[in-house]
C-alpha positions in Angstrom: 43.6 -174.5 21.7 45.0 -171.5 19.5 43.6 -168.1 20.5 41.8 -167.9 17.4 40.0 -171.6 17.7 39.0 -170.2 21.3 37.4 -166.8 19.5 35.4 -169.0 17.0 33.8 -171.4 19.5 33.0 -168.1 22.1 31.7 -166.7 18.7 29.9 -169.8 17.6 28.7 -170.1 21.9 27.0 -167.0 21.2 25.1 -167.1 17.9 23.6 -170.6 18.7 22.8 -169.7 22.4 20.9 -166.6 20.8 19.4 -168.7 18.5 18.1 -171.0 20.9 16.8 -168.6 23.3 15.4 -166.5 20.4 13.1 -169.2 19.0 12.9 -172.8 20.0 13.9 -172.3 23.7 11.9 -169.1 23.9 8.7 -169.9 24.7 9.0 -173.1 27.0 11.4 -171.1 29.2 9.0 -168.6 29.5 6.3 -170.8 30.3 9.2 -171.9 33.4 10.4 -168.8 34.1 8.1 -166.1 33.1 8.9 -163.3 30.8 10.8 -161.4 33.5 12.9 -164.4 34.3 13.5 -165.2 30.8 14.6 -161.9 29.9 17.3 -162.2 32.5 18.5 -165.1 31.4 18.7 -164.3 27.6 20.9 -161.1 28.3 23.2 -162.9 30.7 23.7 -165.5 28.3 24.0 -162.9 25.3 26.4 -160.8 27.2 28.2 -163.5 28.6 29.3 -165.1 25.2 29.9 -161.6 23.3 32.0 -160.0 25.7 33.8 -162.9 26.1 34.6 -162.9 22.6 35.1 -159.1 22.1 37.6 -159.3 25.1 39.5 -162.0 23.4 39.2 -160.4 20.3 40.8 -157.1 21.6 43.9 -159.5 23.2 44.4 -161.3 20.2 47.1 -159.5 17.9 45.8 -158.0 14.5 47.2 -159.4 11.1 46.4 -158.9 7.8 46.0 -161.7 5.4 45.9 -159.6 2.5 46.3 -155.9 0.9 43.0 -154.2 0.8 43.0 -152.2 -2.3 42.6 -148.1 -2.7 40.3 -148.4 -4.7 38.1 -150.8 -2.1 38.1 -147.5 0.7 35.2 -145.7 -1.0 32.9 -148.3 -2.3 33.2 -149.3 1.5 32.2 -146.0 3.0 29.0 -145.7 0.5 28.1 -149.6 2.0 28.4 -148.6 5.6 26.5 -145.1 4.8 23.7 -148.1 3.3 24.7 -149.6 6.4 23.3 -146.7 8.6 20.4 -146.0 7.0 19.0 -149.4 6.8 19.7 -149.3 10.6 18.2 -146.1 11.3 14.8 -147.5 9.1 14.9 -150.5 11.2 14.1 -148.3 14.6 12.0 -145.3 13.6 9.5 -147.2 11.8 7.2 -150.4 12.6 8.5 -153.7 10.9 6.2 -156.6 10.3 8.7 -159.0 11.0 9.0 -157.8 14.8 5.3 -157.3 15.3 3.0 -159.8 16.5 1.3 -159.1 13.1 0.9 -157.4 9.8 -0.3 -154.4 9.6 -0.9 -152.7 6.4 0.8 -153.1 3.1 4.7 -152.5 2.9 5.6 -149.2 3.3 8.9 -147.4 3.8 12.1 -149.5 4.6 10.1 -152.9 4.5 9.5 -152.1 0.5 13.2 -152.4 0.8 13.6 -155.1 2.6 12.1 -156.8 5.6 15.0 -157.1 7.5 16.5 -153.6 7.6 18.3 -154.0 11.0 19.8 -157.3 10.4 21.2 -156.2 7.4 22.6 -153.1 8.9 24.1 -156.3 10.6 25.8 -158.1 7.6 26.6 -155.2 5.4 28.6 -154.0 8.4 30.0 -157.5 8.8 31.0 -157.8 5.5 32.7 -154.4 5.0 35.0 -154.8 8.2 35.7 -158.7 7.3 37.0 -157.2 3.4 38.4 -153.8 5.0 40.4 -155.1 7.9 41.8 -158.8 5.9 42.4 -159.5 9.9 41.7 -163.3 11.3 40.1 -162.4 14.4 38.0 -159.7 12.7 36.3 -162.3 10.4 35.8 -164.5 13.0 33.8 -162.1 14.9 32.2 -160.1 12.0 31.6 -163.5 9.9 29.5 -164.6 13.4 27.6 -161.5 13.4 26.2 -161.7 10.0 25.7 -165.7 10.6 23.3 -164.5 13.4 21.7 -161.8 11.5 21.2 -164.0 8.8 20.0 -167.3 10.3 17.7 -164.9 12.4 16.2 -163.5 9.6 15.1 -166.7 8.3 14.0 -168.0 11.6 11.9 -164.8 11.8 10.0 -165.0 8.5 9.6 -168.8 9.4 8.0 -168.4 12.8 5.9 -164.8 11.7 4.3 -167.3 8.7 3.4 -170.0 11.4 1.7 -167.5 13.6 0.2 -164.9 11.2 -1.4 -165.9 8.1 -1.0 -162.6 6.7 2.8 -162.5 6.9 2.9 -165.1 3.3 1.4 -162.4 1.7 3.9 -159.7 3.2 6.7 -161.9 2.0 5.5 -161.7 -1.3 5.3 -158.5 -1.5 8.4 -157.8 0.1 12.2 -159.2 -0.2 14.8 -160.5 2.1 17.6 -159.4 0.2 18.1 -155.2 -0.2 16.2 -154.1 -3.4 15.3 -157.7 -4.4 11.5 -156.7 -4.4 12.0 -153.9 -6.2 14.6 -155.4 -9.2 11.9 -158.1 -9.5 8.9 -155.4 -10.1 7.0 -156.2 -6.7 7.1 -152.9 -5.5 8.0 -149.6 -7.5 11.4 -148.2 -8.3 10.1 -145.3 -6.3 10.5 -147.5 -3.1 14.2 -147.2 -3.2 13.5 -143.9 -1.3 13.3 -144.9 2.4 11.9 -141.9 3.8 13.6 -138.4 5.4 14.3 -140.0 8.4 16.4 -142.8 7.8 18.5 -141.0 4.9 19.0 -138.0 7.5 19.4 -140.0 10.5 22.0 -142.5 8.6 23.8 -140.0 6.9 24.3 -137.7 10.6 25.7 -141.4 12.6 27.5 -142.4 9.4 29.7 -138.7 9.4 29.6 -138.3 13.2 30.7 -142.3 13.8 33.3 -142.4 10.9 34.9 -138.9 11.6 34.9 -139.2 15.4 33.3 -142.5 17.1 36.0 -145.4 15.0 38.2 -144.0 16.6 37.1 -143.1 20.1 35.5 -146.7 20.3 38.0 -149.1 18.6 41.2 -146.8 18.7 41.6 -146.5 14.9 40.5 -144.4 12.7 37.6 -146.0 10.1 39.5 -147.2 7.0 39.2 -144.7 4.0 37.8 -141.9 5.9 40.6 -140.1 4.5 38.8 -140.0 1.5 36.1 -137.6 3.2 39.3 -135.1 4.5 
């Protein structure tokens, strides 16, 4: 088995395993092994599969299957700066989708989207999978937004079954960035996520980009150039 074969099935082990014990194993498990128990086991699993992915990933020489573009660098940076803020959003303000119920009408980042975090997720996927034109990064990057993705849709799925409330939400709301407020279900005013998350993103983005690429992956961020 080729290096890269073994990164996409340790990357494949861990989105389906998370899967699994996110939603359809979740609760029986539980019910066997109590929430302490369970918890244990979802983050031995989870860190079993990703670090034995990254740690492959890191052995596994980088290539580059084709030229990424100049003009590609800055269009990238303004998605990852999206990237950050959508993230920030997702954990400085309640989200219905990770709440035992809806509360309220949409308000901030949900009139956004209701998945801010997980697309923090896939924006960042898609950006490094472009950026980097390296095998093993797809692999990995193109598993992370599979999860974040397939997650999302489990989420809104399982949040109709168990709030009644939550079908209303979703039409008020959007899964895709925006999509709610192209189609006119929430105001064009909504775009503005709040103080917080544009603040917050925009300090990790500059502070991550100038300083943390490199410290954490040992090369700079591509196109950061652009901001010297």
């Amino acid at each position: 088995m080729s290096d890269l074969l073994l990164l996409a099935v340790l990357v494949g082990a861990f989105v389906v395993t998370h899967e699994l014990l996110s939603h359809p194993l979740r609760a029986p498990l539980v019910a066997r092994l109590g929430a302490g128990g369970f918890a244990v086991v979802y983050s031995l699993v989870a860190i079993a599969t990703l670090s034995s992915a990254v740690q492959l990933w890191r052995q596994i020489p980088g290539t580059r299957l084709w030229d990424t573009p100049a003009w590609a660098y800055g269009p990238a940076l303004v998605v990852m700066l999206i990237a950050f803020i959508l993230f920030v959003g997702s954990v400085t303000a309640p989200n219905p989708a990770m709440m035992p119920g809806v509360k309220g009408e949409p308000k901030g980042m949900q009139r956004i989207t209701r998945h801010p975090m997980m697309w923090s997720f896939v924006l960042w996927a898609g950006v490094h999978m472009a950026m980097t034109a390296d095998p093993r990064t797809i692999i990995l990057a193109a598993g992370i937004a599979a999860l974040a993705l397939i997650g999302t849709v489990m989420q809104d799925s399982k949040k109709q079954q168990q709030d009644s409330n939550y079908t209303a939400h979703m039409a008020r709301t959007s899964h895709v960035p925006f999509g709610a407020i192209l189609a006119g279900r929430q105001p064009v005013s909504a775009v503005w996520p709040g103080v917080v998350p544009m603040l917050g993103g925009a300090a990790i983005w500059f502070v991550f980009l100038g300083w943390g690429h490199s410290w954490l992956i040992g090369v700079p961020a591509a196109g950061w150039s652009y901001m010297q």
